[in-house]
C-alpha positions as CSV (number, residue, x, y, z in Angstrom):
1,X,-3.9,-22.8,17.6
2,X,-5.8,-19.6,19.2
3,X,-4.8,-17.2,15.6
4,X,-7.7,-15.4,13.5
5,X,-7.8,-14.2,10.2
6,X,-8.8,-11.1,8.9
7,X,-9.9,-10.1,5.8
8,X,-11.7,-7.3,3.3
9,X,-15.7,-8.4,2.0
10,X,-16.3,-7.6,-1.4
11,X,-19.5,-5.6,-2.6
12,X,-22.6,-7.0,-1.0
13,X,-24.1,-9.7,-3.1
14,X,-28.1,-9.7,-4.3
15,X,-29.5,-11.9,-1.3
16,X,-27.0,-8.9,1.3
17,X,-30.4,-9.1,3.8
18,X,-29.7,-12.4,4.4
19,X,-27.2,-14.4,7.0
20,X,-24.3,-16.0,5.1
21,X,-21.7,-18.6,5.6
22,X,-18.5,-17.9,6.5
23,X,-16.0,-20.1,4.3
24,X,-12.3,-20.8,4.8
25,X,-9.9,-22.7,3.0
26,X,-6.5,-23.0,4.0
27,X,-3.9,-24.3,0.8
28,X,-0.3,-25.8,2.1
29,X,1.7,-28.3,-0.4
30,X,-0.8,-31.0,0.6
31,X,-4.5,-31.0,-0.4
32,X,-7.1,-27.9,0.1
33,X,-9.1,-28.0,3.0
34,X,-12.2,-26.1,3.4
35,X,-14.3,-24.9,6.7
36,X,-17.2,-23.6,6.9
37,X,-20.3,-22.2,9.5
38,X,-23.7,-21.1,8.4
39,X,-25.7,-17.6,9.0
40,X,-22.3,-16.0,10.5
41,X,-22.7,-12.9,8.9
42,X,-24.8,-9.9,7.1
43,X,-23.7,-7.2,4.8
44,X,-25.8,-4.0,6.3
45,X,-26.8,-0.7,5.0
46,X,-26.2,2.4,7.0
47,X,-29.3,3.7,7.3
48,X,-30.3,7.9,8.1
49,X,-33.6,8.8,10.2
50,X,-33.5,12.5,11.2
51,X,-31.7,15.1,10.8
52,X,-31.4,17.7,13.9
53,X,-31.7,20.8,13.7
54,X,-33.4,21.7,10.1
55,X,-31.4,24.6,9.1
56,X,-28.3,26.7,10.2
57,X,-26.2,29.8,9.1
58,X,-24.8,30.0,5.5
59,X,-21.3,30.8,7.6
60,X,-21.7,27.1,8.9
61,X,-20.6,26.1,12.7
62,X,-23.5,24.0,13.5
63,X,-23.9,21.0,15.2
64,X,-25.9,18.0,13.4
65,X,-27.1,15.1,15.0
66,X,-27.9,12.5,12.8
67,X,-29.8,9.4,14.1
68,X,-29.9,6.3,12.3
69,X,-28.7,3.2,12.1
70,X,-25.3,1.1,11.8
71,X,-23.5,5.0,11.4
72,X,-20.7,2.7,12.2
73,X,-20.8,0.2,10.0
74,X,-17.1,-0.3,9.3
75,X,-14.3,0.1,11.5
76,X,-12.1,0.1,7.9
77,X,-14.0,3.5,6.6
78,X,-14.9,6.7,8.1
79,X,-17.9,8.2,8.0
80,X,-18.2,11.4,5.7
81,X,-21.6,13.7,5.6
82,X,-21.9,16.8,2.9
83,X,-25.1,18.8,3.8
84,X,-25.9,19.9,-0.4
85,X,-22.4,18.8,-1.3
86,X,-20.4,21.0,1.5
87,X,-18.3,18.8,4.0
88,X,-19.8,18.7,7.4
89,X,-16.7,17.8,10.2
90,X,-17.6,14.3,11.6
91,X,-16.7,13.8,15.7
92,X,-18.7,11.0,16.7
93,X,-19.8,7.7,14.8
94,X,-21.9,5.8,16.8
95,X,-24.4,2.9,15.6
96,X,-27.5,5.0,16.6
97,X,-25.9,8.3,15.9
98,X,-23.3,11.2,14.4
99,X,-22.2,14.3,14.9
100,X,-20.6,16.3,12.7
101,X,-19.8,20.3,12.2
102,X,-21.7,22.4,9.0
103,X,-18.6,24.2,7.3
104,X,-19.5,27.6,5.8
105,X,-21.3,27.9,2.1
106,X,-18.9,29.1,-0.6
107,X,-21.0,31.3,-3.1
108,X,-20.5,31.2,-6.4
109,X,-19.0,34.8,-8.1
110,X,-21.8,36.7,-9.8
């Protein structure tokens, strides 16, 4: 009595905008049994709004805050942001926003 179960969701199906039932079923050396509750959950997308400031130095050390929503979707992943492919150092993941570092642009050898 009183435990949980955790587990892993696999890849959002087609219907993902939609509540879903949670299913359980518990096998022992007797017969399966299966519980189950309705519109328990929703796969969501993490979703970006704006982008502050617009521009920074080439040698990076800028601070973005990025508004949005469910930044922090999953407490199982982290968040990673590249600004044109180049890492930017995360230090907050919030639902509404992040924060994260520019690191400096590597130019290519001419």
């Amino acid at each position: 009595l009183g435990q949980s179960v955790s587990c892993v969701t696999s890849p959002a199906p087609q219907k993902a905008n939609l509540p879903m039932s949670v299913t359980i079923s518990i096998s022992t050396s007797g017969p399966e049994r299966q519980a189950s509750l309705d519109n328990l959950y929703m796969y969501r997308q993490p979703a970006v709004t704006t982008v502050s400031p617009a521009f920074g130095p080439i040698g990076g050390g800028t601070v973005l805050t990025i508004t949005g929503s469910y930044l922090n979707i999953s407490s199982n992943t982290s968040l990673s942001v590249a600004i044109g492919g180049v890492p930017c150092t995360v230090s907050l993941k919030e639902a509404l926003q992040a924060i994260c570092t520019t690191n400096a642009v590597v130019s290519p050898a001419v």
